[in-house]
C-alpha distance (Angstrom), angle and dihedral (degrees) to the residues before:
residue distance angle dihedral
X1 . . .
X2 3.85 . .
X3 3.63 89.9 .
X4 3.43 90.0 63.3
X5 3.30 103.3 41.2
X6 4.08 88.1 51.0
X7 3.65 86.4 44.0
X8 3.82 98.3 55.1
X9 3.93 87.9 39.6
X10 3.87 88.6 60.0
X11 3.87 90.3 43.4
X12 3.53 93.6 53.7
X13 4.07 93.6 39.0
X14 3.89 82.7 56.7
X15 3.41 106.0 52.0
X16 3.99 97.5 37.0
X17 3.87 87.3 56.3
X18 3.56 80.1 64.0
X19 3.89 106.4 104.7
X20 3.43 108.3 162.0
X21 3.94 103.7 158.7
X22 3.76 112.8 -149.3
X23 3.62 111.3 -133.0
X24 4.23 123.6 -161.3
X25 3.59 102.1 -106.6
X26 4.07 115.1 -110.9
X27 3.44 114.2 -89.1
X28 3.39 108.6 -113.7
X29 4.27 105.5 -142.1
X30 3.83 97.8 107.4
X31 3.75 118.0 -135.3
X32 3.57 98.8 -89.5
X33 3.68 92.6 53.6
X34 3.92 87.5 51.1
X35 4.01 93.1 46.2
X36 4.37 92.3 42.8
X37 4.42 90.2 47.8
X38 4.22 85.8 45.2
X39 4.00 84.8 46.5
X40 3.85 94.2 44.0
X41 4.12 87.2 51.2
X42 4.05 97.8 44.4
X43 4.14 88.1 39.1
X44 4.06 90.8 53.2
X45 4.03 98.1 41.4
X46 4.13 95.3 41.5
X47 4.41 86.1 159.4
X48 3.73 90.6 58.4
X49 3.81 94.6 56.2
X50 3.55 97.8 32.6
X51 3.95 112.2 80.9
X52 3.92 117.1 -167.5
X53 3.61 123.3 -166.9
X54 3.81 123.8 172.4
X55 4.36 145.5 148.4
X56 3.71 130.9 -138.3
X57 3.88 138.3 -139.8
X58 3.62 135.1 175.0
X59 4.43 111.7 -125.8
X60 3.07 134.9 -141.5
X61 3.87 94.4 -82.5
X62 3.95 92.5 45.5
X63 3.89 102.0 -102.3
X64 3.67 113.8 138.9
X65 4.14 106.4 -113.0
X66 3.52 112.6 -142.2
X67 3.89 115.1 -168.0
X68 3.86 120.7 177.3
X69 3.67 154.2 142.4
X70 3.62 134.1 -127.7
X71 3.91 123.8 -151.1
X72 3.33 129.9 -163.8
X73 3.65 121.9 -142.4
X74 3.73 104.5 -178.1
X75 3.58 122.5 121.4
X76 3.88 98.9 -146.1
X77 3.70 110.7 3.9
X78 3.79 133.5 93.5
X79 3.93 122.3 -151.2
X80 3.42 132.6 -160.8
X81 3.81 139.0 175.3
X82 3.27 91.0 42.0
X83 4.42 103.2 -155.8
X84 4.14 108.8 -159.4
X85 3.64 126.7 -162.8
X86 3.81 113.1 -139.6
X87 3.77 122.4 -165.8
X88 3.41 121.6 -169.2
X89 4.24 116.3 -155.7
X90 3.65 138.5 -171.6
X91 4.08 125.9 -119.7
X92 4.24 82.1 -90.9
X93 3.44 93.3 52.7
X94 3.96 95.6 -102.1
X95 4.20 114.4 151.9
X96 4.03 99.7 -121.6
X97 4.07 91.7 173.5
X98 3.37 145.8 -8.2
X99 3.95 138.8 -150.2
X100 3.37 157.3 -168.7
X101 3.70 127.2 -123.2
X102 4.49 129.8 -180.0
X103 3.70 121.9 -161.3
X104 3.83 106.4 -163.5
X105 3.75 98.1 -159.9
X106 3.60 140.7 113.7
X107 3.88 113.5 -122.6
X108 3.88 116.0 -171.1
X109 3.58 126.6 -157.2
X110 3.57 118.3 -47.3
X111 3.97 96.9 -9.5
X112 3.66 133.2 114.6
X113 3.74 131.0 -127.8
X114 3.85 117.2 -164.5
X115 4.08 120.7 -130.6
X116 3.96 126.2 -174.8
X117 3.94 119.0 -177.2
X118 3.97 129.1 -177.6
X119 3.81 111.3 -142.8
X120 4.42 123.0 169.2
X121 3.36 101.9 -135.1
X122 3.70 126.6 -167.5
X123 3.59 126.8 -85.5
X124 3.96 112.5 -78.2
X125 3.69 105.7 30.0
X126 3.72 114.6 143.4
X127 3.85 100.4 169.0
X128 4.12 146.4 30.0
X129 3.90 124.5 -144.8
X130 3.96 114.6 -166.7
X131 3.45 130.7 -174.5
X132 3.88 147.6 168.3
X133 4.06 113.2 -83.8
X134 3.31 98.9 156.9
X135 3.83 158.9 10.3
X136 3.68 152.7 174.0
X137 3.87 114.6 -143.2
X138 3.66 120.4 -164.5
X139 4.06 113.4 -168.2
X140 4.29 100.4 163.5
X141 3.90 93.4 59.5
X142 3.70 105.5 37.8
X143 3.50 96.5 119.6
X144 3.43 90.0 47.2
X145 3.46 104.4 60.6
X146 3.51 121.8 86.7
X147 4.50 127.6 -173.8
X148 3.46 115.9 -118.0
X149 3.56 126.6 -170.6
X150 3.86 123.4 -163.6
């Protein structure tokens, strides 16, 4: 009976010891796969990574001043030609007019370009929304392109 029990004791000391840890196997996209699928999503839904932020006031002449910034918040994808929609509403929230709006710059990753735009708007209008309509992203020459102000 003690050989048994010494028996099963080494049995069991034996195969507890045995702490293999099972680790997920790597997934096997490389990087480059990973980095062109992430530029394929940000380069087909340019609005979503694109955030625009902006004020309004009326000059002297009565055209509606609309000052702004645009920020990118892509990880790997450029844009350019940047097209914002402008609608102009009422005090009760009624769309008087509506615009159009390009911003020929390059904006990198995770900077900001600025944009102003001068538009005369129609009697009444109290307030401007702006969004993203459209963009060209650029991926293959990203570290080739370079800002320049004049």
């Amino acid at each position: 009976m003690k050989k048994i029990i010494a028996a099963l004791l080494v049995f069991t000391t034996l195969f507890a010891c045995k702490n293999e840890k099972k680790y997920p196997k790597f997934d096997t996209k490389t990087y480059e796969q990973v980095k062109e699928t992430l530029a394929d999503k940000e380069k087909n839904n340019a609005a979503r990574f694109l955030i625009v932020n902006g004020r309004h006031r009326k000059n002297i002449i009565g055209q509606m001043v609309v000052i702004g910034t645009i920020t990118n918040h892509a990880t790997v994808s450029w844009y350019k030609d940047v097209e914002l929609h402008l609608s102009f509403y009422s005090k009760t929230a009624i769309k008087l007019d509506e615009g159009l709006e390009t911003v020929y710059e390059n904006i990198a990753p995770g900077k900001t370009v600025k944009f102003k735009t001068k538009y005369f708007v129609p009697k009444g209008t109290d307030s401007v929304a702006i969004s993203v309509n459209k963009a060209t992203a650029d991926v293959s020459h990203a570290k080739w392109f370079v800002s320049t102000r004049y």
